[in-house]
C-alpha positions in Angstrom: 59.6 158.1 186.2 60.8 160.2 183.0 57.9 160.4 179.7 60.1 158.2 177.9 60.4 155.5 180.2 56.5 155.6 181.1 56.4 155.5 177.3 58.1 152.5 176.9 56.6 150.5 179.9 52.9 151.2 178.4 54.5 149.9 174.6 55.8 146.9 176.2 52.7 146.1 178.3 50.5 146.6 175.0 53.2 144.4 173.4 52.7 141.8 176.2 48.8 141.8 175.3 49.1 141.4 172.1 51.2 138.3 172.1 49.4 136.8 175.0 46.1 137.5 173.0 47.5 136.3 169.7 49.9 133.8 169.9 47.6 130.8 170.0 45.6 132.1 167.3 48.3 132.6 165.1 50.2 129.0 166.1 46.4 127.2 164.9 46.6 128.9 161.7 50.0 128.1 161.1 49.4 124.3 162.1 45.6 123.9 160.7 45.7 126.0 157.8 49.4 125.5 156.3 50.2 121.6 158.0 53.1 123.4 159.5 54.2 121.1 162.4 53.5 122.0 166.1 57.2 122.1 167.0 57.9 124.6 164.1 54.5 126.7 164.6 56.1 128.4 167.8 59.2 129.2 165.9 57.4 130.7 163.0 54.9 132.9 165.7 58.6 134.2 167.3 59.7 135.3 163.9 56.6 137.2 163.4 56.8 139.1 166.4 60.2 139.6 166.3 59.5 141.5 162.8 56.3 143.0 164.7 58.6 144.8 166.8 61.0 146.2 164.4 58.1 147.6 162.6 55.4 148.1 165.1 55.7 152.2 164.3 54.1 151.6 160.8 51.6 149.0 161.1 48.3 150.2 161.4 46.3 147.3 161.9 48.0 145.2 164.1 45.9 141.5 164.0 45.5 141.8 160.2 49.6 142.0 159.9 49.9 139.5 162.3 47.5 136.9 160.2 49.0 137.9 157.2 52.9 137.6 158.6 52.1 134.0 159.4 50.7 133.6 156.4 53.7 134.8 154.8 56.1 133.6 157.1 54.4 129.8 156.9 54.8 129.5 152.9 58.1 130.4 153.6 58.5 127.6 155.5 57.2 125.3 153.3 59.1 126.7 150.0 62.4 126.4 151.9 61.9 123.3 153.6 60.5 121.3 150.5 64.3 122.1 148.9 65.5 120.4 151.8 63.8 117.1 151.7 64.9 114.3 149.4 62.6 113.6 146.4 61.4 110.4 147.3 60.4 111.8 151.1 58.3 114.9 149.1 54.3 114.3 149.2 54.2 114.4 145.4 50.6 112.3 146.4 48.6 115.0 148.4 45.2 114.9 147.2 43.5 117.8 146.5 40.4 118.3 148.3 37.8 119.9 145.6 38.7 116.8 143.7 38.5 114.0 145.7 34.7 113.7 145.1 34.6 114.8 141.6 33.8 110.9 140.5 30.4 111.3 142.3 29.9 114.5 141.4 30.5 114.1 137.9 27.0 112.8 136.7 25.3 115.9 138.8 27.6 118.5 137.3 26.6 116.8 133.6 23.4 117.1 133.8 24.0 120.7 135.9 25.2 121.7 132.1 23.1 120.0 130.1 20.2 122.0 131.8 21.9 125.1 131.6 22.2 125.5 128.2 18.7 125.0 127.6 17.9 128.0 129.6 18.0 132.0 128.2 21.5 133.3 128.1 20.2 136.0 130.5 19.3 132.6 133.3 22.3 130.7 132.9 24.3 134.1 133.5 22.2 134.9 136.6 22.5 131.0 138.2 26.4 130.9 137.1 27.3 134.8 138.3 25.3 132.9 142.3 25.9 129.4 141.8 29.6 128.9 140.1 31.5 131.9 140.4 29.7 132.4 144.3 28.7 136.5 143.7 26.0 137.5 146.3 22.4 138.6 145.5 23.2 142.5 145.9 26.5 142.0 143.6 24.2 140.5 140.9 21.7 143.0 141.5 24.6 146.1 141.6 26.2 144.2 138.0 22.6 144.1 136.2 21.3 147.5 137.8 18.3 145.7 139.7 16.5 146.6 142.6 18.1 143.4 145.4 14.4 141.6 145.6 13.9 141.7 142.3 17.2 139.9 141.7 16.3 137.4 144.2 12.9 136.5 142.2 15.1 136.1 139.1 17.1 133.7 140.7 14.4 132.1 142.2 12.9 131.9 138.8 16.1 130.6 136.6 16.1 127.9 139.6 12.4 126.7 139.2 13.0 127.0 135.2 16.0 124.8 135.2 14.5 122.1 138.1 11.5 122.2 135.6 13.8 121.0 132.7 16.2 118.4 134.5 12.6 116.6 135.7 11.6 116.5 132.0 15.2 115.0 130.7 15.2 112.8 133.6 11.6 111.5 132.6 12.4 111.3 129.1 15.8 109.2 130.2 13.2 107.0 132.1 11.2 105.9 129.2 14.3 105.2 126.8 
C-alpha cells in the first residue's frame, strides 16, 4: 500500500469516527435547541459534513466547528424556510420564555428596586454586576481590584443590607 493511499484510509477512518461520534449530538441540538424538525435535522447534519470535508485541512478544532456549523446551518434553515410559509401559517404567537412569568414576578422585581436604591451606590453596583448582569465573584473582584474573599463578604454584606431593608418596608406596608 503506497503513503498516499495509507494516508487517505487513516483520514477516512478518522472521518468515519467523527461522524459516528457526532452525528447524534449534532441532530439534538438542531431539533432541541433550534425546533428544527427531526426529518430535516438529518439533512442539515449531511450538509455540515459535507462542508466538513471540503474544509477539514483548515479547521482546527473540529467539534467546536461542527457545533457551530449546525448552529449556522439551522438559522439558515429557519430564515429561508419562514419566506416560504404563508403568513397566516407563521408562528407570529411564540411566547417568549423569560417573559412568560413576568406577571408573577413583577411585584418581586418592584420591590427588588425599590430596595436597591436605598442601598450605597457602591452595594447596588456590587449585587447588580452578580445578580443582574450574572459576572462571577473573581470578575467582580478582578473589576474592583479586590482580593476574591473579600469580594464574596461584600456581597454577602450588600445581601444582608438589602434583606434588612425589604423586612423594614414590608413591616411598614403591614401597619398601613
Amino acid at each position: 500500500m503506497s503513503a498516499l493511499s495509507s494516508d487517505t484510509a487513516m483520514r477516512d477512518e478518522s472521518f468515519e469516527a467523527l461522524y459516528t461520534s457526532q452525528y447524534d449530538f449534532l441532530c439534538n441540538v438542531a431539533v432541541r435547541k433550534f425546533r428544527v424538525p427531526d426529518i430535516d435535522a438529518g439533512g442539515l447534519v449531511h450538509d455540515v459534513f459535507v462542508t466538513y470535508l471540503k474544509r477539514s485541512e483548515t479547521i482546527h478544532d473540529e467539534k467546536r466547528w461542527l457545533l457551530g456549523a449546525i448552529c449556522h446551518a439551522s438559522r439558515y434553515y429557519w430564515r429561508s424556510h419562514s419566506r416560504d410559509l404563508p403568513a397566516e401559517e407563521q408562528e407570529f404567537d411564540r411566547v417568549d420564555p423569560a417573559s412568560q412569568n413576568i406577571l408573577e414576578s413583577l411585584p418581586n422585581q418592584l420591590a427588588a428596586r425599590e430596595v436597591l436604591e436605598c442601598l450605597t451606590p457602591r452595594c447596588q453596583e456590587v449585587l447588580r454586576l452578580r445578580y443582574f448582569d450574572g459576572c462571577s465573584i473573581q470578575e467582580i473582584a478582578d473589576r474592583y481590584g479586590l482580593k476574591v474573599k473579600y469580594t464574596q463578604k461584600l456581597v454577602t454584606k450588600c445581601l444582608r443590607r438589602a434583606e434588612r431593608l425589604y423586612i423594614a418596608k414590608e413591616k411598614k406596608k403591614g401597619k398601613r
